[in-house]
C-alpha positions as CSV (number, residue, x, y, z in Angstrom):
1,X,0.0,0.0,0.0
2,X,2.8,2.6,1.0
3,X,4.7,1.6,-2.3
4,X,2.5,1.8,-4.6
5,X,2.4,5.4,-5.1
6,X,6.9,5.2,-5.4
7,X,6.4,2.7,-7.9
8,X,4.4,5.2,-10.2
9,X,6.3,8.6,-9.5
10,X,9.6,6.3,-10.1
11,X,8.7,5.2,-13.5
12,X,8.0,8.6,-14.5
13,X,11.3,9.5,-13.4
14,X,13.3,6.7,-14.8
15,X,11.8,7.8,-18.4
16,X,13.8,11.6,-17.8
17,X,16.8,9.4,-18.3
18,X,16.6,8.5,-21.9
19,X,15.9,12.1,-23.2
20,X,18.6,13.8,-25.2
21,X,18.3,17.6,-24.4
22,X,21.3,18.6,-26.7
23,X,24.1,17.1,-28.6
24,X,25.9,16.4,-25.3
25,X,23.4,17.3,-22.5
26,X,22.1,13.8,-22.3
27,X,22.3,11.5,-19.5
28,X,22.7,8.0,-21.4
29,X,23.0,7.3,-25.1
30,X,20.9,3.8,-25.1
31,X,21.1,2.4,-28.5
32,X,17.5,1.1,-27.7
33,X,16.3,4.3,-26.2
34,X,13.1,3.9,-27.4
35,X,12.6,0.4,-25.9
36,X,13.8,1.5,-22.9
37,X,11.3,4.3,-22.8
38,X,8.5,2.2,-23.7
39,X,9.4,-0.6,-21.2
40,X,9.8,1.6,-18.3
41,X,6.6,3.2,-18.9
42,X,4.6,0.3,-18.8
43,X,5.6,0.1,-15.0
44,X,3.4,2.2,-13.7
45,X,0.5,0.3,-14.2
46,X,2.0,-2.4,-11.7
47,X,1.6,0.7,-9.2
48,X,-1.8,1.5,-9.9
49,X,-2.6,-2.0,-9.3
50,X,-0.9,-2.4,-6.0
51,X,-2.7,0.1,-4.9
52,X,-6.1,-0.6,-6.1
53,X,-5.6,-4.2,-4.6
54,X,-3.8,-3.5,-1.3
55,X,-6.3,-0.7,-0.6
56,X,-8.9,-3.4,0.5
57,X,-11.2,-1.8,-1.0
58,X,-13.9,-2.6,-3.9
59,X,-14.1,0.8,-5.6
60,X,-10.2,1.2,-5.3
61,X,-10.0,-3.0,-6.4
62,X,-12.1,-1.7,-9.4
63,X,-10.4,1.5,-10.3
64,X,-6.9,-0.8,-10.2
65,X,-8.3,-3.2,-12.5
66,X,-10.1,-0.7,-14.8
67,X,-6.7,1.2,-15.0
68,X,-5.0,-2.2,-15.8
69,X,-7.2,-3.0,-19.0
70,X,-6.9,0.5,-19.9
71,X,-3.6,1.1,-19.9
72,X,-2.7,-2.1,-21.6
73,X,-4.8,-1.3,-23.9
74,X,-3.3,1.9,-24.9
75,X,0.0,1.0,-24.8
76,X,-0.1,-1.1,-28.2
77,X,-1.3,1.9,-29.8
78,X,1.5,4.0,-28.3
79,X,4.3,1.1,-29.3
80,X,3.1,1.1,-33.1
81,X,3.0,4.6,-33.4
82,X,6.6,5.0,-32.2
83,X,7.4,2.2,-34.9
84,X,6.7,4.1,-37.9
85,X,9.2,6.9,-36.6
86,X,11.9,3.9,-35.6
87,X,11.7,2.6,-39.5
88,X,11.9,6.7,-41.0
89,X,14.7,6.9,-38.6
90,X,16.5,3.4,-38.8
91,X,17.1,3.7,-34.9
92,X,15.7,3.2,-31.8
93,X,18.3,5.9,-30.2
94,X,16.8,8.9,-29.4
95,X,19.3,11.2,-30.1
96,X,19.8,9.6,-34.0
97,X,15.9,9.8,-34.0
98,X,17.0,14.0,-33.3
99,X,19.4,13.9,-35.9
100,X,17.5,12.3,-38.5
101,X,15.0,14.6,-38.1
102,X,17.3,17.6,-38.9
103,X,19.2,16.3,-41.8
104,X,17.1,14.1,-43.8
105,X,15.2,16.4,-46.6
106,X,11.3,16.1,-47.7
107,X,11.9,15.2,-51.4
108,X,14.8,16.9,-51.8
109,X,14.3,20.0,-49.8
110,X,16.1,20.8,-46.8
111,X,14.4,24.1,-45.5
112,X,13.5,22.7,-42.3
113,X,14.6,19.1,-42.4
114,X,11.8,16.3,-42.3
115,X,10.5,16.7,-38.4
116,X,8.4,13.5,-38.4
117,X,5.0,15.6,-37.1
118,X,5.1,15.4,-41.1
119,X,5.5,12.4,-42.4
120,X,4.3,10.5,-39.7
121,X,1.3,12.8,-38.5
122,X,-1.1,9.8,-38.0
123,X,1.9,8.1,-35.8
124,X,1.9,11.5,-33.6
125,X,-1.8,12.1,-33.6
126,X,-1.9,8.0,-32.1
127,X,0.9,8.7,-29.9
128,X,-0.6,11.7,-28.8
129,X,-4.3,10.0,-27.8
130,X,-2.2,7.2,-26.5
131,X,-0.9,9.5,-23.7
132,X,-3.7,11.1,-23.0
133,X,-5.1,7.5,-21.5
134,X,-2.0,6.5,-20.4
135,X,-2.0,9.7,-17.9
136,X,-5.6,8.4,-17.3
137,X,-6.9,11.8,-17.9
138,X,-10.1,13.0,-19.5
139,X,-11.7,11.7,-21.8
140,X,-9.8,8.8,-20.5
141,X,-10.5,9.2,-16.6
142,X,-12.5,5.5,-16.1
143,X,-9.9,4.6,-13.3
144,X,-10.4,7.4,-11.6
145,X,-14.1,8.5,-12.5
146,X,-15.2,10.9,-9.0
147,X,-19.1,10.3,-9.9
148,X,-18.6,6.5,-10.3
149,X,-16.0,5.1,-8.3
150,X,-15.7,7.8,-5.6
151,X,-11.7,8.5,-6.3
152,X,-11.1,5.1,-8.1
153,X,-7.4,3.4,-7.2
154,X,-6.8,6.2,-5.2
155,X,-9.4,6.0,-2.7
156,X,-8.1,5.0,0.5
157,X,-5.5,7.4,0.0
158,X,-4.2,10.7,1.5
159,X,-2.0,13.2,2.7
160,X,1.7,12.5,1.0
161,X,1.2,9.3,-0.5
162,X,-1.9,10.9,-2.3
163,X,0.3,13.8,-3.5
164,X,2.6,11.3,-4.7
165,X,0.2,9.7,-7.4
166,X,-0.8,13.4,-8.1
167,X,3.2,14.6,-8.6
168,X,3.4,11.2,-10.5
169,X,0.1,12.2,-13.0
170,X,1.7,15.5,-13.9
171,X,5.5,15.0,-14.3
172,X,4.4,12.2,-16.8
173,X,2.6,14.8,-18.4
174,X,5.4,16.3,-18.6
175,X,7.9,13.4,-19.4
176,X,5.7,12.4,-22.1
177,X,5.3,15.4,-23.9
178,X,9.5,15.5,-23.7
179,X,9.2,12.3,-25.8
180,X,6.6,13.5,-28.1
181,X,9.6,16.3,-29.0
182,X,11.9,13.9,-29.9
183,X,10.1,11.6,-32.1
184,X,7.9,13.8,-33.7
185,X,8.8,17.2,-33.3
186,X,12.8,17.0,-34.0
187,X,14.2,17.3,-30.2
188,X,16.8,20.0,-29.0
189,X,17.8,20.2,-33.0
190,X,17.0,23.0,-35.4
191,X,17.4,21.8,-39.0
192,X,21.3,21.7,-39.0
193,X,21.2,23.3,-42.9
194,X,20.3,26.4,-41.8
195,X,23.6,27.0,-39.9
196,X,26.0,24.6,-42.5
197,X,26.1,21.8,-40.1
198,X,25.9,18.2,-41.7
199,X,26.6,15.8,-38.8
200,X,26.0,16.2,-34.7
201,X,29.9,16.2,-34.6
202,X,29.9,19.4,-36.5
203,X,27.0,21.3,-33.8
204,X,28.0,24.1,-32.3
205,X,28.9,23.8,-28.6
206,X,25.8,26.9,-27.3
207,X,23.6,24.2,-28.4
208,X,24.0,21.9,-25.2
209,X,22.6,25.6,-23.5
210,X,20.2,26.5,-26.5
211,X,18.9,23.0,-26.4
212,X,17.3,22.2,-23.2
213,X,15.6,25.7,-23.8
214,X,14.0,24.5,-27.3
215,X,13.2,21.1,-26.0
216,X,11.4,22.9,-22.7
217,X,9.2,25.3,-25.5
218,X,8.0,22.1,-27.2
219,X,7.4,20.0,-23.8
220,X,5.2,23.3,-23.2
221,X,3.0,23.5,-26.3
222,X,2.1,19.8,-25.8
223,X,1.6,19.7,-22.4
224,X,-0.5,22.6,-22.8
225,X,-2.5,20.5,-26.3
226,X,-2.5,17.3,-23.3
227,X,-4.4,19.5,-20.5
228,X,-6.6,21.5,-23.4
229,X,-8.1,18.2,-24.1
230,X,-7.9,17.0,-20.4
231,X,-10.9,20.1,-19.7
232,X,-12.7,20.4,-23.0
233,X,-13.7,17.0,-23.7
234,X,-16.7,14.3,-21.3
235,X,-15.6,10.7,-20.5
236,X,-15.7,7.8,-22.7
237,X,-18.2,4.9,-21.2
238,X,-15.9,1.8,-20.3
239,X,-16.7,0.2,-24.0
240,X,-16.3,3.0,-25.9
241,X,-12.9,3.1,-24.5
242,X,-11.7,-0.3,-25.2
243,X,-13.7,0.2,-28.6
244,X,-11.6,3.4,-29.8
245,X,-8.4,1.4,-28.5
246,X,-9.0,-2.0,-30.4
247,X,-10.8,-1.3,-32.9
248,X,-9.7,2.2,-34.4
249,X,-6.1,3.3,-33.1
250,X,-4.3,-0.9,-33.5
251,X,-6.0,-0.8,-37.1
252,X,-4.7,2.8,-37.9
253,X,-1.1,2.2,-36.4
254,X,-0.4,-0.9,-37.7
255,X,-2.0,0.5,-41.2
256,X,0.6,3.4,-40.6
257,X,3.4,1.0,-40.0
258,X,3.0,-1.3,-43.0
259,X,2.6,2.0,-45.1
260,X,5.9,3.7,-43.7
261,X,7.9,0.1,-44.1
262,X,6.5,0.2,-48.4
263,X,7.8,4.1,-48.4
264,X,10.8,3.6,-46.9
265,X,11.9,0.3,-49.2
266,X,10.7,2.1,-52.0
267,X,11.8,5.5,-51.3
């Protein structure tokens, strides 16, 4: 019961670690970065179902297990729609994801690189919903749902530990928005043409400084897109959830997979 809140705020945390914030202002360089990111996130829901089970209580038992079906649900959506950027990019390392995105050129023109929020715009739309359920947020809210389940998962808890899951709800926010940047909206980089730079070796050094600021801007705009939606839009019903999961997003990400694997032979 007492862990289950540190299981949730550390997964969060343990996600910071993979995100490059400039050339050299990164804390590791996984070559599987992206695995990483996706494994570690898929902690969390252990958390929530500690605590909805060790809160020996029904509403919190069936909060835990609504956020369980949830989230795994949502994650498959989230997996596929990073693949499509893994294939343009031909890594899973998040700081060759960065580069790729601000050296490769949209048919042949190199005014502002190929940020993948273009070429992959269902993948990031996907990704986007994706996180929106994974922070179990509105439209998204079933595990928590106040006018059904009282508080959900988190019902027996309060004080601290309750601030915990709340910290842990927001820095994901947060953390996810950060890795929204740098597969879709091309990281700490700005399209290395514009200042005659053809390789990360060849970056200027202010960009370890300049970096962390643009990648903060971006983490901004789409925290601020994640809460817009979080306020303007009313709950899904439990089936219409699993629904939009299985039988819309899968289809569309896998669909935008299979597409992006033909380009990129082709092409």
């Amino acid at each position: 019961f007492k862990i289950a809140p540190l299981v949730v705020l550390v997964s969060t945390f343990l996600l910071v670690v993979v995100v490059p914030f400039g050339p050299d202002a990164l804390f590791t360089d996984f070559e599987t970065g992206v695995f990483y990111g996706l494994a570690v996130a898929s902690v969390s829901v252990l958390g929530i179902l500690i605590a909805g089970w060790a809160s020996a209580n029904k509403y919190s038992l069936l909060g835990g297990l609504r956020a369980a079906g949830q989230l795994g649900a949502y994650e498959l959506p989230m997996v596929l729609a990073t693949l499509g950027v893994v294939i343009q990019a031909g890594s899973m390392n998040l700081q060759q994801i960065v580069v790729a995105q601000n050296t490769f050129e949209i048919f042949g023109w190199n005014g502002i690189g190929m940020p993948f929020v273009v070429t992959q715009f269902v993948g990031f739309l996907i990704f986007m919903i994706a996180v929106q359920a994974e922070l179990t947020q509105s439209p998204f809210d079933m595990p928590i749902a106040e006018s059904e389940l009282v508080s959900g998962y988190m019902t027996e808890y309060s004080g601290f530990r309750f601030l915990i899951f709340f910290i842990g709800e927001f820095a994901t926010a947060g953390v996810f928005a950060l890795i929204a940047s740098v597969l879709f909206l091309g990281g700490w980089g700005i399209p290395f043409d514009w200042f005659g730079w053809d390789t990360i070796d060849s970056v200027d050094n202010w960009m370890n400084i300049g970096g962390p600021l643009i990648m903060f801007t971006k983490m901004l705009v789409l925290t601020f897109i994640i809460m817009w939606v979080r306020f303007s839009f009313p709950r899904f019903r439990e089936d219409q959830l699993q629904t939009f999961a299985w039988k819309v997003l899968i289809p569309l990400a896998l669909a935008n997979t299979a597409i992006t694997a033909i380009l990129k032979v082709a092409f």
